[in-house]
C-alpha positions, -999 to 999 in steps of 0.1 A, spaced: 345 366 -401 337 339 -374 342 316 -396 372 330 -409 389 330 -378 383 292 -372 395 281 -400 427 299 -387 427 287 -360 421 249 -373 448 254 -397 471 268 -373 468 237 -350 465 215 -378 501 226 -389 514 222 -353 500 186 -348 516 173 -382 553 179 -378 565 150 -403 575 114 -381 609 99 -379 611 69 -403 636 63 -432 607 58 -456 612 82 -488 589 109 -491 580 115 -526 568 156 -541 559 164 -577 584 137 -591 613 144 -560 623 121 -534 629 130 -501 644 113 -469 636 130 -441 667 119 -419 690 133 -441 677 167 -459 645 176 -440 648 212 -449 649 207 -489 617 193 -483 599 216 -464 617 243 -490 601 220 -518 574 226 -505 569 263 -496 580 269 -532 548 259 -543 522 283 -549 493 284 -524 462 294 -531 436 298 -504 400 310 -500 404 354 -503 376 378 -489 374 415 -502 378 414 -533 356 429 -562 324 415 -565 322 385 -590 296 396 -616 294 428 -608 268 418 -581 284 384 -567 299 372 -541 330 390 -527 345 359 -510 352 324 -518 352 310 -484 332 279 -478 330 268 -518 362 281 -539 381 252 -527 383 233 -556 389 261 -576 420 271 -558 432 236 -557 427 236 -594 446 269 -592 476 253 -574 477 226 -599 481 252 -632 501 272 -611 525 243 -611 529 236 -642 534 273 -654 561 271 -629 574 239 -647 569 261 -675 589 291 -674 613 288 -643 615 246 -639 609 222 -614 637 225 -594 630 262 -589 626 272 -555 608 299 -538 628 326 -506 609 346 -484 621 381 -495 644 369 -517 642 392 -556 619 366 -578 622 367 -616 597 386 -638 581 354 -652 577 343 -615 556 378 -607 541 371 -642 528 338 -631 512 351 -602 494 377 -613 476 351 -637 457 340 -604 452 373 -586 414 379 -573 407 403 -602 380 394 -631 404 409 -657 431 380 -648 429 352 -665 427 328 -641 409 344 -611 385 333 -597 362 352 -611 374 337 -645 368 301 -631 334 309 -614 320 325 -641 333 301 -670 316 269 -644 284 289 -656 286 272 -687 296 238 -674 262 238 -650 280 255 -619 265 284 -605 283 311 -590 291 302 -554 284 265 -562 314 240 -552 329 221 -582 337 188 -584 381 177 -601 363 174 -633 342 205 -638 373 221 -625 394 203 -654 371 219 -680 372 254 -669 410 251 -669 411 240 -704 384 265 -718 401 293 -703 436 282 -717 426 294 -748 424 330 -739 460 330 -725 483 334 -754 515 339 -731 517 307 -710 509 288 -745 494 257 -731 476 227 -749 452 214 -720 437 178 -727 413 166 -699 408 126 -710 374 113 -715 358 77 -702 394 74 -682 412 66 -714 443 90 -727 445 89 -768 485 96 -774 469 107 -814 448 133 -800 473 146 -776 501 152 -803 474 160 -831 465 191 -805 504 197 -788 518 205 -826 506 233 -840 524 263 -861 548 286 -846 543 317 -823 563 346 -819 575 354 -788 558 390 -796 528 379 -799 527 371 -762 506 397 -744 501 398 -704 480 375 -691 472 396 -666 448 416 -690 424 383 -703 399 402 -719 419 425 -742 444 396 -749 417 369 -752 396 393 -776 427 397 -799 440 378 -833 466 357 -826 485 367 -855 513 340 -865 550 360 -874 570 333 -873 556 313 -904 540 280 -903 570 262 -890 555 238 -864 560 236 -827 552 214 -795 525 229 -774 535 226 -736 513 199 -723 487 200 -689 476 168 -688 446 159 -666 430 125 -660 397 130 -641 388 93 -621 368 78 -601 388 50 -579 359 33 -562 321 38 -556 317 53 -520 355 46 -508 388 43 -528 397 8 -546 429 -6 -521 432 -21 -558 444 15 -577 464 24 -541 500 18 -556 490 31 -591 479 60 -576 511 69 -556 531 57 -588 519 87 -600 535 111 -576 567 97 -584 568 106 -622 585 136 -628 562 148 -649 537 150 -620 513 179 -611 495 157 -580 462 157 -579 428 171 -572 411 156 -547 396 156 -510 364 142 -492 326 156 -500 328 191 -502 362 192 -491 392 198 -518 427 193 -511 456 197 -537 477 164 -533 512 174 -538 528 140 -531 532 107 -503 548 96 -476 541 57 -467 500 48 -466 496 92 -460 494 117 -489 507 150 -487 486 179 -493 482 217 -495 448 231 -476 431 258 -493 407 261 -462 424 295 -449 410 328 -455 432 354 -463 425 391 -471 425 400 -512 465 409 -525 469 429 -555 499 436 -577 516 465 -567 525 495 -593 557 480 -606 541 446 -613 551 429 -584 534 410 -560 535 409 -517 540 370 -522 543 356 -486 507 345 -485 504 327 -516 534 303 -499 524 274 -476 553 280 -449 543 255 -422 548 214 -426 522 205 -454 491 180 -443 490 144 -442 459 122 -446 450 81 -445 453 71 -487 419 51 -479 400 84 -463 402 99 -501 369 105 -519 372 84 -552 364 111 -571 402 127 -581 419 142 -610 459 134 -616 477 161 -638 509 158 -656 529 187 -674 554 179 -705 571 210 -720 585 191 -743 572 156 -766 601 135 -754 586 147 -717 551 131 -730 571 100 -744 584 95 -715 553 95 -694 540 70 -717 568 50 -714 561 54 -674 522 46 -677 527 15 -695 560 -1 -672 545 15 -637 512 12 -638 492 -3 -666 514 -34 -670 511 -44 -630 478 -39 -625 446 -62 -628 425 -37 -624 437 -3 -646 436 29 -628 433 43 -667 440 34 -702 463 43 -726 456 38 -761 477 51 -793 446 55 -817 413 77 -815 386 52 -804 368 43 -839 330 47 -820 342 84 -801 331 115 -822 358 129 -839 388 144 -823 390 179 -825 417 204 -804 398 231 -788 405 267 -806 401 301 -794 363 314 -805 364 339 -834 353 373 -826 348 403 -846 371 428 -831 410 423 -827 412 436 -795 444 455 -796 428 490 -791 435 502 -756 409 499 -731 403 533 -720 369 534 -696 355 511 -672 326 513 -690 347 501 -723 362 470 -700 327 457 -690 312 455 -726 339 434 -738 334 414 -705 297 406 -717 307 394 -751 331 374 -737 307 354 -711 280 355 -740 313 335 -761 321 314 -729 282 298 -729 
């Protein structure tokens, strides 16, 4: 609780001391620009809209027998949090949604949130992403790096049938355009076939069952490109590249910080990136009966953070969303004029064809089980077996 309370307190002043200066430089978020002479206020509203997830205590015990409070090592996971958060925003309501303090949201918006509420039957708590780090060598209170982040993201994707999404994490810092549209077309869903997220294990147990034929469809796209931009400090090389990013309007930010430190970089103004600090703990908030949501907490509402470009760790993670292919097009239209065309030195590559000497591409697919799931959970007891055949799946 002492801890607690300083981090408050840190965050507090922190918000106070970092009131954005005057200058006529653009300030660039998620793909908008900004001038702060002009329209301060649609900035900060740009970015209050975005969801913020912070270190929680009091909720149930991850495991069973776990830890009942993220503080001092979820960072990473809420910043990879933030990042999906954003994109199911891009999703359902669009980027140019924004968010009023007790203002009537949309269902999808409530819907969204409850996909990240501190319960292990949502499917991306954190209890989801601390137990499915198990099987990417993370232990359960153990702080994750952008990458091992990445990875749970996209095995837990599978399980959620509603949000839909095709999540490619690149490999050796190369993006393969035929792997991405191999995995992002796929057959048809019906829109009835979309159960609650908020209930992972009895829709990630079930058979996605396929009404609408075999007519195919584009998979929305969450594209992350884990890096490394240096050996102990950042390249000044990949500096531009790397804020080039933030300006495509396909852009999620990026995962990042210092050692042990995580930060979810929203965008840049100048030499400084913007960020959202998940370094505040807040008490556990559950849905309330009629599905809604007490959402003022999960909504940064002072100025955002600014830090020094060349005080970033080198290890990041970038992450792009296209709903649709001509969204992906684009982007690689943008990779190849913005930043692998001007630079000596490429932040990552692009390549149209599956590297001949890389193992065979295959898209990730939901494991097979033996029950369909549809029954209705009716005990605790019930709830917790199908949670251990899941995690034995998940290994």
């Amino acid at each position: 609780s002492v801890l607690s309370r300083y981090e408050n307190q840190i965050t507090i002043l922190s918000d106070y001391l970092e009131e954005f200066p005057e200058t006529d430089e653009p300030v660039w978020i998620l793909g908008r620009q900004h001038h702060l002479n002009t329209d301060k206020s649609k900035l900060l509203l740009d970015v209050s809209a975005r969801l913020w997830f912070t270190y929680r205590r009091k909720f149930s015990p991850i495991g069973g027998t776990g830890p009942s409070s993220d503080a001092g090592w979820g960072c990473m996971l809420r910043c990879g949090q933030m990042m999906l958060a954003q994109a199911l925003i891009c999703r359902h309501l669009g980027r140019d949604w924004q968010w009023e303090k007790h203002k009537k949201q949309p269902e999808e918006y409530h819907r969204i949130l409850r996909c990240f509420l501190d319960r292990k039957d949502c499917c991306y708590s954190i209890h989801q992403m601390a137990q499915m780090g198990v099987g990417e060598g993370k232990s359960i209170g153990e702080w994750f790096g952008p990458n091992t982040v990445a990875q749970v993201l996209k095995k837990l994707a599978l399980f959620d049938e509603w949000n839909s999404l095709a999540v490619y994490v690149s490999m050796d810092n190369t993006v393969v355009i035929e792997d991405i549209k191999k995995m992002c077309w796929c057959p048809g869903q019906s829109s009835s076939v979309a159960h609650s997220s908020a209930h992972l294990h009895r829709g990630a147990l079930g058979q996605n069952k396929n009404t609408a034929g075999l007519c195919p469809a584009w998979k929305p796209l969450l594209l992350i490109i884990p890096l490394r931009l240096g050996i102990n400090h950042i390249n000044p090389v990949y500096i531009d590249a790397f804020k080039e990013c933030f300006k495509m309007p396909q852009s999620l930010g990026a995962l990042g910080g210092k050692p042990n430190n995580a930060y979810y970089f929203i965008g840049f103004l100048g030499n400084e990136l913007i960020y959202l600090d998940p370094h505040t703990t807040q008490s556990f908030v559950d849905s309330e009966e009629n599905g809604t949501v007490d959402d003022e907490s999960f909504h940064c509402q002072q100025a955002p953070h600014r830090m020094k470009i060349m005080n970033l760790d080198p290890s990041v993670a970038l992450g792009f969303f296209c709903k649709e292919e001509c969204d992906f097009d684009n982007w690689c239209s943008l990779v190849q004029k913005e930043i692998l065309k001007q630079q000596s030195l490429r932040m990552f590559e692009l390549v149209q064809k599956h590297p001949p000497h890389w193992p065979p591409f295959i898209p990730p697919s939901k494991p097979e089980v033996t029950t369909t799931g549809a029954e209705l959970i009716e005990s605790t007891d019930k709830l917790f077996e199908l949670e251990e055949e899941f995690e034995i799946l998940s290994v």
